[in-house]
N, CA, C and O atoms as CSV, one atom per row, in Angstrom:
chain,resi,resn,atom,element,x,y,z
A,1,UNK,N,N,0.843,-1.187,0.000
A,1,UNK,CA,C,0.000,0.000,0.000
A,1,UNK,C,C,0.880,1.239,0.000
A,1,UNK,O,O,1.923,1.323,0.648
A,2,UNK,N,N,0.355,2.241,-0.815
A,2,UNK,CA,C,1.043,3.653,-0.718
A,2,UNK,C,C,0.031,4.328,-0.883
A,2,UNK,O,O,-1.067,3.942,-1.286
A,3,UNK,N,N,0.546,5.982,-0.399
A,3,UNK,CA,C,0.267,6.965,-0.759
A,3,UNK,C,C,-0.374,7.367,-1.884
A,3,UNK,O,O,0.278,7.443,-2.926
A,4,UNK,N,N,-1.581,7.652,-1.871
A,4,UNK,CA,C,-1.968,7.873,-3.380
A,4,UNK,C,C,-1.432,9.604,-4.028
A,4,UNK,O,O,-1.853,10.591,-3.426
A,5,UNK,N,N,-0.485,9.784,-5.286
A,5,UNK,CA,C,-0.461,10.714,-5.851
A,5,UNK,C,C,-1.191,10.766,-7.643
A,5,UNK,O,O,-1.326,9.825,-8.425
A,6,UNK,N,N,-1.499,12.037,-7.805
A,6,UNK,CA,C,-2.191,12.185,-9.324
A,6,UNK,C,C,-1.729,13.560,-9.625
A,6,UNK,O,O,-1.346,14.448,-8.864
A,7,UNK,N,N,-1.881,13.522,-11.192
A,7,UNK,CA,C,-1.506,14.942,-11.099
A,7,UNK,C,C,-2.294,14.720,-12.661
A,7,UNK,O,O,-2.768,13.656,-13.056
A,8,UNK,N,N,-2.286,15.901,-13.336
A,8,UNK,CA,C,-2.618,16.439,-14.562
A,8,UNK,C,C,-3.380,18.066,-14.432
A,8,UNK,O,O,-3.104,18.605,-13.360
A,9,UNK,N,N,-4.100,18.733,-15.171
A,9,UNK,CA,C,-4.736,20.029,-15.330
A,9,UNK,C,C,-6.026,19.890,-14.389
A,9,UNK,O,O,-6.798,20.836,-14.546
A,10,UNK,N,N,-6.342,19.174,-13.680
A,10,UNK,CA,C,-7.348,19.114,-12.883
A,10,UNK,C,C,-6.661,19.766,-11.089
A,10,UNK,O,O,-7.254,20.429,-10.238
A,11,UNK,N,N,-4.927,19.097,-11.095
A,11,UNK,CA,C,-4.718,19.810,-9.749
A,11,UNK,C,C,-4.023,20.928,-9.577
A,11,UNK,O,O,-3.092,21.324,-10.279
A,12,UNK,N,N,-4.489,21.441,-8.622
A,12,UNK,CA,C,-4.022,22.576,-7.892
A,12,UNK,C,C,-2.059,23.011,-8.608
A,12,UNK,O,O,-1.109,22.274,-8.874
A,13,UNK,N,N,-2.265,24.640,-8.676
A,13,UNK,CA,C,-0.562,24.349,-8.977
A,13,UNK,C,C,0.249,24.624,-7.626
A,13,UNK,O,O,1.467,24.754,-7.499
A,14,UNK,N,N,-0.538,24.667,-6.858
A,14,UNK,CA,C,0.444,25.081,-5.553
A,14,UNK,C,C,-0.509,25.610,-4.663
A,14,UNK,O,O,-1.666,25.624,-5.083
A,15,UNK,N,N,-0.303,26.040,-3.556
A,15,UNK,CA,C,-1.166,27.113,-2.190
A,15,UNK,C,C,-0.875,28.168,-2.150
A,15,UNK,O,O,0.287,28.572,-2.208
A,16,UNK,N,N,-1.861,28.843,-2.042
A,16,UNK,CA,C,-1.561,30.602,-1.941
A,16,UNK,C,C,-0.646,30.960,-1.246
A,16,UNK,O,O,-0.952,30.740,-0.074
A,17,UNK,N,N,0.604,31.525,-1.354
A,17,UNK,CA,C,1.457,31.994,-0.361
A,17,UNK,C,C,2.088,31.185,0.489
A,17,UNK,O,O,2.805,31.637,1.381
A,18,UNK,N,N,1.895,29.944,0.312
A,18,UNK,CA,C,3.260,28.863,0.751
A,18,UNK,C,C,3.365,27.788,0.403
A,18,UNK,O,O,2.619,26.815,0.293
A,19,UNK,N,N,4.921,28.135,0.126
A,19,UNK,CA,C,5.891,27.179,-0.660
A,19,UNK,C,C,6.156,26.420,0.197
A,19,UNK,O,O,6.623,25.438,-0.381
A,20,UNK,N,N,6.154,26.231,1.355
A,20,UNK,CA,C,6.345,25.109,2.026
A,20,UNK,C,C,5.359,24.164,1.895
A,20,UNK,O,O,5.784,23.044,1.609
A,21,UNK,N,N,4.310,24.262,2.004
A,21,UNK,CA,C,3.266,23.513,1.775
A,21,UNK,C,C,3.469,22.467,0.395
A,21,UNK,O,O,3.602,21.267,0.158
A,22,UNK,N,N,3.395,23.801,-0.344
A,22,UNK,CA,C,3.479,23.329,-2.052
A,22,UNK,C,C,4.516,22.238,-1.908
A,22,UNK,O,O,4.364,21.120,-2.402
A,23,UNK,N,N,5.368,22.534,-1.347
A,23,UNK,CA,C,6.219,21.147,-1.794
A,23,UNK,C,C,6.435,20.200,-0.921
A,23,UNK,O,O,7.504,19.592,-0.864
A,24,UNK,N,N,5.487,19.991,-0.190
A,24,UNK,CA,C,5.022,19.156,0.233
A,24,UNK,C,C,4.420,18.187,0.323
A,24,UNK,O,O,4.567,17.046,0.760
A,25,UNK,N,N,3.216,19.163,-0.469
A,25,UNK,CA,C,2.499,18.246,-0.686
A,25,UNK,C,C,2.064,17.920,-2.536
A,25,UNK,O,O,1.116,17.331,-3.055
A,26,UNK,N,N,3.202,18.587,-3.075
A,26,UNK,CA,C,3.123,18.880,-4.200
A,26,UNK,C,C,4.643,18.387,-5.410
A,26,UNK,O,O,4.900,18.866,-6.514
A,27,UNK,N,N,5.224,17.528,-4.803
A,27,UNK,CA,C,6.670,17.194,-4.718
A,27,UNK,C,C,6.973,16.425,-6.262
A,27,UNK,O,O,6.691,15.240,-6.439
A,28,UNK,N,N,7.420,17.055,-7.038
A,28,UNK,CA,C,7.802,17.002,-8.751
A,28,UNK,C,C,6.201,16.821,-9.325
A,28,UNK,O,O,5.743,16.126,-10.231
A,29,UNK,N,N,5.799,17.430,-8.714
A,29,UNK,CA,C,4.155,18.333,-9.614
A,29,UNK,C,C,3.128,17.506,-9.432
A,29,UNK,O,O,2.127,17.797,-10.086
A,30,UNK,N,N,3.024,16.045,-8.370
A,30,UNK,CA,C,1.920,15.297,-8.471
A,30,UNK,C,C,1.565,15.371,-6.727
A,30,UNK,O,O,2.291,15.199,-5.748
A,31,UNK,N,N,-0.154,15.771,-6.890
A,31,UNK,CA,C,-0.457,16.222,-5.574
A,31,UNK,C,C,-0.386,14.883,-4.599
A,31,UNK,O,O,-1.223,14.009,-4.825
A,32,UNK,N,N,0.351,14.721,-3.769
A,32,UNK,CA,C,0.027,13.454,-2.675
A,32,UNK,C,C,-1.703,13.446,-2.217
A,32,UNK,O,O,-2.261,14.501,-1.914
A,33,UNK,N,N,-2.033,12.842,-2.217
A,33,UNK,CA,C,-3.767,12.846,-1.692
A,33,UNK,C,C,-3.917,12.737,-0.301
A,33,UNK,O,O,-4.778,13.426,0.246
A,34,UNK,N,N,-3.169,11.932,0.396
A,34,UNK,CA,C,-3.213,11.426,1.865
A,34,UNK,C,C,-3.873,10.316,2.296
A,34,UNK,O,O,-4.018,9.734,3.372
A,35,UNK,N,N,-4.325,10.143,0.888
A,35,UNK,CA,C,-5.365,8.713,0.737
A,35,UNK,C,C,-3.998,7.892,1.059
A,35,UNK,O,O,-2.890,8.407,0.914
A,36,UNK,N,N,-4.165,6.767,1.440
A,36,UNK,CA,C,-3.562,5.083,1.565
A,36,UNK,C,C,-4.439,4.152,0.483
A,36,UNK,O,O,-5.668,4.158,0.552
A,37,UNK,N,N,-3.768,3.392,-0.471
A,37,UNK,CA,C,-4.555,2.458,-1.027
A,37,UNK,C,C,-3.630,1.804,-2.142
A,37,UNK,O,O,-2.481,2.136,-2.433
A,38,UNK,N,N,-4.230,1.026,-2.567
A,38,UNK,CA,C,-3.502,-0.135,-3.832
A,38,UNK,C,C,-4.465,-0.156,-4.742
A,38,UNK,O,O,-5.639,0.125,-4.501
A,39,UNK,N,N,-3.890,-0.584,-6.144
A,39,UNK,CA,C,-4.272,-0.875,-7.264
A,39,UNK,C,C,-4.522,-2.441,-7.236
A,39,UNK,O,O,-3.656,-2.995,-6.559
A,40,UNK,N,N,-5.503,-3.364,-7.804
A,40,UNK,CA,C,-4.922,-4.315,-8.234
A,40,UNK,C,C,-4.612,-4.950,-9.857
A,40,UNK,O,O,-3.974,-4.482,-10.800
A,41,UNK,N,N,-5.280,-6.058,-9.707
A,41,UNK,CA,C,-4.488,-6.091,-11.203
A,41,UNK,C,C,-5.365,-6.780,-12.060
A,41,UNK,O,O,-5.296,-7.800,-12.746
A,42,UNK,N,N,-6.270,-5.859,-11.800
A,42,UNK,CA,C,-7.407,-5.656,-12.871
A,42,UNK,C,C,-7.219,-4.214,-12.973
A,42,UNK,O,O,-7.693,-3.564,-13.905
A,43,UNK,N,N,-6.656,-3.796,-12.196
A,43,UNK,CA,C,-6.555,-1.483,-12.439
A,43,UNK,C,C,-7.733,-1.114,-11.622
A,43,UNK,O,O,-8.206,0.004,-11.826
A,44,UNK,N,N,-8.190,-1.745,-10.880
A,44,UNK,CA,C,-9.031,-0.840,-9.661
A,44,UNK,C,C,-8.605,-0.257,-8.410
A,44,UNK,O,O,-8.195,-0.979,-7.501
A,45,UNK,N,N,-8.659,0.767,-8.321
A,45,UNK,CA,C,-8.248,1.465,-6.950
A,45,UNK,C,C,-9.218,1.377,-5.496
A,45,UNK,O,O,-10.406,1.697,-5.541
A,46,UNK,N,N,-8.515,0.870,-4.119
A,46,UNK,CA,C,-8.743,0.620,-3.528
A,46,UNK,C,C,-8.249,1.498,-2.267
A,46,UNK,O,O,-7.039,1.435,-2.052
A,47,UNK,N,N,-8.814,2.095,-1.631
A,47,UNK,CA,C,-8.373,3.196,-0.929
A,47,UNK,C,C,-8.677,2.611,0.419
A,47,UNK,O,O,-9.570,1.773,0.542
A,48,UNK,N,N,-8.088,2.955,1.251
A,48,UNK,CA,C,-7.712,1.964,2.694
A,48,UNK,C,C,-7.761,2.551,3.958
A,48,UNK,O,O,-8.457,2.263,4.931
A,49,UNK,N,N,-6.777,3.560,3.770
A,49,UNK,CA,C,-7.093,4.826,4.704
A,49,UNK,C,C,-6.074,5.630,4.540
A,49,UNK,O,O,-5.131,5.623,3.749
A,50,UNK,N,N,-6.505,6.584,5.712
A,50,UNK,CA,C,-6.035,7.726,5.334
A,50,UNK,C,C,-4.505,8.135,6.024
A,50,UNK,O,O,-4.361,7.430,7.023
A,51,UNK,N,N,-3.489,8.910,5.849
A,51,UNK,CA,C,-2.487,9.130,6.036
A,51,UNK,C,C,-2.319,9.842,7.221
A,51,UNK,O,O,-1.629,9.318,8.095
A,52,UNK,N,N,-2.862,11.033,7.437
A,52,UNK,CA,C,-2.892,12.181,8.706
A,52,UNK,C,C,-4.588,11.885,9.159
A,52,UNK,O,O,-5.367,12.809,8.926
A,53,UNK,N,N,-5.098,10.713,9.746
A,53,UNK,CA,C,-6.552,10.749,10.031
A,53,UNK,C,C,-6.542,10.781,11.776
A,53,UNK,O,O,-7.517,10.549,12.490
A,54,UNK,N,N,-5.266,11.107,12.193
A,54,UNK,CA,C,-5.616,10.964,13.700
A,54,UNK,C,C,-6.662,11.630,14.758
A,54,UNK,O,O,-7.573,11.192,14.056
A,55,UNK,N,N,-6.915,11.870,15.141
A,55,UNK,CA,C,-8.327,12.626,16.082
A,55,UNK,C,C,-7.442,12.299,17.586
A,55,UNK,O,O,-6.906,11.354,18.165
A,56,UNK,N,N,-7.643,13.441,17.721
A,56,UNK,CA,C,-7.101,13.701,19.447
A,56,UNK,C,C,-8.288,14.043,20.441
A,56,UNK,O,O,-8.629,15.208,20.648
A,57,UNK,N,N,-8.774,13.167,20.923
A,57,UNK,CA,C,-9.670,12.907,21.872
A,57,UNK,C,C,-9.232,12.792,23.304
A,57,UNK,O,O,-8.800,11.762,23.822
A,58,UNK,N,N,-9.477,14.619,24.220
A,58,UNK,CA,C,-8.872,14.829,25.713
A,58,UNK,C,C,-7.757,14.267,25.334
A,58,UNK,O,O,-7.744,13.315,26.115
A,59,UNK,N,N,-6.703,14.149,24.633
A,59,UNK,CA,C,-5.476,14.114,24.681
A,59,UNK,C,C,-5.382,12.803,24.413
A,59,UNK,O,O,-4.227,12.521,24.731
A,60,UNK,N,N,-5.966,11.735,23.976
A,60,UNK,CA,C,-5.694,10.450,23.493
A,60,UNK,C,C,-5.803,10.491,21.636
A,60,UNK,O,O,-6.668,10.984,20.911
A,61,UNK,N,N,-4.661,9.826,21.339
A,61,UNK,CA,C,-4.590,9.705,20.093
A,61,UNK,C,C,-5.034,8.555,19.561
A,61,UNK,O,O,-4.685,7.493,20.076
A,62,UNK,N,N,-6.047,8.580,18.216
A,62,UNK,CA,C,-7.137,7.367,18.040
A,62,UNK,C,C,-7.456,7.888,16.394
A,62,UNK,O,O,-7.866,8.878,15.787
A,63,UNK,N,N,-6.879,6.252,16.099
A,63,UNK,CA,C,-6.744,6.315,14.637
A,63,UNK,C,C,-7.933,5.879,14.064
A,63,UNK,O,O,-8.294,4.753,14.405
A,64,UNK,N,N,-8.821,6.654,13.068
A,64,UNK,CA,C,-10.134,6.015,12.746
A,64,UNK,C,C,-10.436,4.504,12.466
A,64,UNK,O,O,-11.081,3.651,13.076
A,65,UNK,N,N,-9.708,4.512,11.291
A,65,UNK,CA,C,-9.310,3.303,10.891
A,65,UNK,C,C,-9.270,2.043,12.064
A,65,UNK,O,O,-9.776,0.964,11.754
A,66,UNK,N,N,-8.739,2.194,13.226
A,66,UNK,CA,C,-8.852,1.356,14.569
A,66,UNK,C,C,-10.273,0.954,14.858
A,66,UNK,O,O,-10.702,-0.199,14.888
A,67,UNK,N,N,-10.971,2.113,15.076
A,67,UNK,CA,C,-12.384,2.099,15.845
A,67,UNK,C,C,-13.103,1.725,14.316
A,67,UNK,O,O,-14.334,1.754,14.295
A,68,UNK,N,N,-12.651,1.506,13.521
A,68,UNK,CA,C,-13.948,1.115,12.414
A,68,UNK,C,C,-13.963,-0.355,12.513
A,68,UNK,O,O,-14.958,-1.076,12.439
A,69,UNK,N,N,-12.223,-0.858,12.764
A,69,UNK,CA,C,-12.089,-2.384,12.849
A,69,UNK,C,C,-13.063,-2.841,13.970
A,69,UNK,O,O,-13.842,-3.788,13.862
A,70,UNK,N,N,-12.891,-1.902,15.258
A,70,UNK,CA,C,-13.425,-2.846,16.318
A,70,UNK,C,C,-15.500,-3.279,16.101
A,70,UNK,O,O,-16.311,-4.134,16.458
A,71,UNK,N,N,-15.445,-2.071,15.334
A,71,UNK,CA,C,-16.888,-1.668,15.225
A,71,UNK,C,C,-17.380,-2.939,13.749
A,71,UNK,O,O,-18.390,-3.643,13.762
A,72,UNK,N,N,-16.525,-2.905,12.837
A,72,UNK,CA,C,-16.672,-3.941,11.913
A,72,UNK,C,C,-17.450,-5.724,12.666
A,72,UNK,O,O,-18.356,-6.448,12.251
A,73,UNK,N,N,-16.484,-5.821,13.938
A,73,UNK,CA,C,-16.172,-6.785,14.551
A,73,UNK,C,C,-17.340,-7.279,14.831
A,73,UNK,O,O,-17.373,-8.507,14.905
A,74,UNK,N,N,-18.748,-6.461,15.093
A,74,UNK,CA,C,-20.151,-6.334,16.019
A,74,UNK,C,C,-20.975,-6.971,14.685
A,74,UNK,O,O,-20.988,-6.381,13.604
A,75,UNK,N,N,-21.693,-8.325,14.930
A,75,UNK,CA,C,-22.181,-9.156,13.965
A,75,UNK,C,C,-23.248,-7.601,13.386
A,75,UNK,O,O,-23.359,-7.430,12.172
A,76,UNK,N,N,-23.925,-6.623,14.346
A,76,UNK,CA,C,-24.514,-6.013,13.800
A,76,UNK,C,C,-24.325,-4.881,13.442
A,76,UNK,O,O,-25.365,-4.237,13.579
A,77,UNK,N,N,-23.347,-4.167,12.960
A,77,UNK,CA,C,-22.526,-3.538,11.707
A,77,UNK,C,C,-22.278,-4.209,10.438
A,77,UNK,O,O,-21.460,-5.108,10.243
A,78,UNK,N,N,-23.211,-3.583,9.445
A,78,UNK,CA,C,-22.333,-3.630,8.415
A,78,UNK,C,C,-21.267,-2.727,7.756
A,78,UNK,O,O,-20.376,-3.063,6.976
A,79,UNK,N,N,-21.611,-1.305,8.326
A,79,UNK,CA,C,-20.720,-0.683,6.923
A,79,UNK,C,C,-20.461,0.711,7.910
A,79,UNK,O,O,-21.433,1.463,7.853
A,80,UNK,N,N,-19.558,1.119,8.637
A,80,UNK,CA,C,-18.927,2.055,9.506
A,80,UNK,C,C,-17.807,3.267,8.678
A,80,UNK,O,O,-17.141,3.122,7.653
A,81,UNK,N,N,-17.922,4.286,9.465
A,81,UNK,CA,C,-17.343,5.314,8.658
A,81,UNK,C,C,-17.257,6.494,10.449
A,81,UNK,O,O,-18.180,6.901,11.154
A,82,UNK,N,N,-15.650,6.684,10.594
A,82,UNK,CA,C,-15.346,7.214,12.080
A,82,UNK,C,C,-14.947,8.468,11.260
A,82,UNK,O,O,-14.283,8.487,10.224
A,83,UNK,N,N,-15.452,9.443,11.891
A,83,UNK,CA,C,-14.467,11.330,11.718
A,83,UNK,C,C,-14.701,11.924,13.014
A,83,UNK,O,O,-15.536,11.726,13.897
A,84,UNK,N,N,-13.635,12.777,12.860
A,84,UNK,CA,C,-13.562,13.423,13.753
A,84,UNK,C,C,-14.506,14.463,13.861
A,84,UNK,O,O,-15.216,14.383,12.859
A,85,UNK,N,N,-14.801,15.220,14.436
A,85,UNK,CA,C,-15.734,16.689,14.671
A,85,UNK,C,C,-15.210,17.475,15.770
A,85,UNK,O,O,-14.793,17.015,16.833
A,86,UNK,N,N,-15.264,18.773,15.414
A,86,UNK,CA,C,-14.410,20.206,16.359
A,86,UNK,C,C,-15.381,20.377,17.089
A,86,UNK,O,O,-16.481,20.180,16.572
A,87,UNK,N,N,-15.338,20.711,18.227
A,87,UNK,CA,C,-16.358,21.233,19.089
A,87,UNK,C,C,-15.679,22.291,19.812
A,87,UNK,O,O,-14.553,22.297,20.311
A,88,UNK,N,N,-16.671,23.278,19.771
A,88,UNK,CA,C,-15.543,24.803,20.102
A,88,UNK,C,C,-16.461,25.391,21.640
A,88,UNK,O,O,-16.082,26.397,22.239
């Protein structure tokens, strides 16, 4: 599994006013996505998770991807989806 990057006239040429960013996340002109996923070999893309998805909850760090497994686990789940939300 990797990093998913793409590029052509559809992405972004950079961020307003920083170059740090840009090449970051923008590194010999193809945008990194932050997606995680594989191809297989039929050419379908399979996206897995995500790269920076952590959620800091009171100071505990909790990877979505974790809590979807445990939640998968429950004969009565089928199909789970964890995000975070700001509460101000």
């Amino acid at each position: 599994m990797a990093e998913i990057a793409t590029s052509g006239p559809q992405v972004i040429p950079g961020y307003w006013n920083k170059p740090e960013a840009t090449l970051a996340s923008l590194p010999g002109g193809e945008l990194l996505t932050g997606d995680v996923g594989f191809t297989d070999a039929d050419g379908w893309f399979y996206l897995v998770d995500r790269k920076k998805d952590m959620i800091n909850a009171a100071g505990y760090k909790v990877w979505p991807r974790e809590v979807e497994d445990v939640l998968y686990g429950h004969p009565a789940v089928r199909e789970v989806a964890v995000i975070g939300l700001f509460s101000f």
